[in-house]
C-alpha positions as CSV (number, residue, x, y, z in Angstrom):
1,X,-41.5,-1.2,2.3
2,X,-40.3,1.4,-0.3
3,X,-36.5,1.9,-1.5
4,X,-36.2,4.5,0.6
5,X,-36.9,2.7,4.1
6,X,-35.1,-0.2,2.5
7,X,-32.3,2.3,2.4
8,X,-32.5,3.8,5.8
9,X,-32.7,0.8,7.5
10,X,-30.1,-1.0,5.7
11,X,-27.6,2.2,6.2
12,X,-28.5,2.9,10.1
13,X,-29.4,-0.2,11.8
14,X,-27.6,-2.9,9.7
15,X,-24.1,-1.3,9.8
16,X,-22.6,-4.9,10.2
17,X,-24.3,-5.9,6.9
18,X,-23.0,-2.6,4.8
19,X,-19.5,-2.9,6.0
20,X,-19.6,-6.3,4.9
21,X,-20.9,-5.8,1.4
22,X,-18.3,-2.8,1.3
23,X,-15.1,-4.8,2.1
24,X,-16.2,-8.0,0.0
25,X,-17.1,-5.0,-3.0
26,X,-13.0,-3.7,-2.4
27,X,-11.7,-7.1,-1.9
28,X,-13.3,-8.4,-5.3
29,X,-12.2,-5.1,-6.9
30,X,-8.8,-5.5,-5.8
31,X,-8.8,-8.9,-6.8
32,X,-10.1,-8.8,-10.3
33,X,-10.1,-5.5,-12.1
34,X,-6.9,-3.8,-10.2
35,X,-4.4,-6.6,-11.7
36,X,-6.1,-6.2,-15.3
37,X,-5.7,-2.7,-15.0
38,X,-2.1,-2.6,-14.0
39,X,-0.7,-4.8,-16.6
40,X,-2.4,-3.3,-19.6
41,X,-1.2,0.0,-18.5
42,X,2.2,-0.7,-17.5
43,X,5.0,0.8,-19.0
44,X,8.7,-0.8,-19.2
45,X,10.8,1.5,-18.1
46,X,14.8,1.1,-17.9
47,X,16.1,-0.4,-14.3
48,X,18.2,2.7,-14.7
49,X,18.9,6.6,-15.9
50,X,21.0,6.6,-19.7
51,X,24.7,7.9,-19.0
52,X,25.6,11.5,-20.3
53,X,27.7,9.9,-23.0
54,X,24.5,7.5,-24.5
55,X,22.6,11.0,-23.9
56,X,25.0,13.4,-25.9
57,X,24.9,10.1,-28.9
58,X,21.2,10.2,-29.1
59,X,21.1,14.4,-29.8
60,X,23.8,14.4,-32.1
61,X,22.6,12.0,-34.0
62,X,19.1,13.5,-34.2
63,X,21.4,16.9,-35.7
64,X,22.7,14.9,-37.8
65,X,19.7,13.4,-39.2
């Protein structure tokens, strides 16, 4: 049996099978690279906006430098 029919016949008569290896392939991916890829690339932001007054320190003392 070539590729091919290997292929076909795993695609069109062993659905079951496919959607199987499909949601265990997600599932693992979800569980192993996701949570690697979200920590190295996380970015710590403030819990909330700076106030006009820390805003208006930070330029003037930019034109003053």
């Amino acid at each position: 049996m070539s590729l091919w029919e290997s292929f076909t016949r795993a695609v069109y008569k062993e659905t079951v099978l496919v959607w199987a290896l499909g949601l265990y392939g997600t599932s693992l991916v979800s569980a192993v690279v996701l949570p690697n890829f979200v920590d190295k690339h996380k970015v710590k932001r403030p819990s909330a906006p700076p106030s006009l007054k820390e805003v208006m320190a930070g330029i003037q003392k930019k034109l003053n430098n």
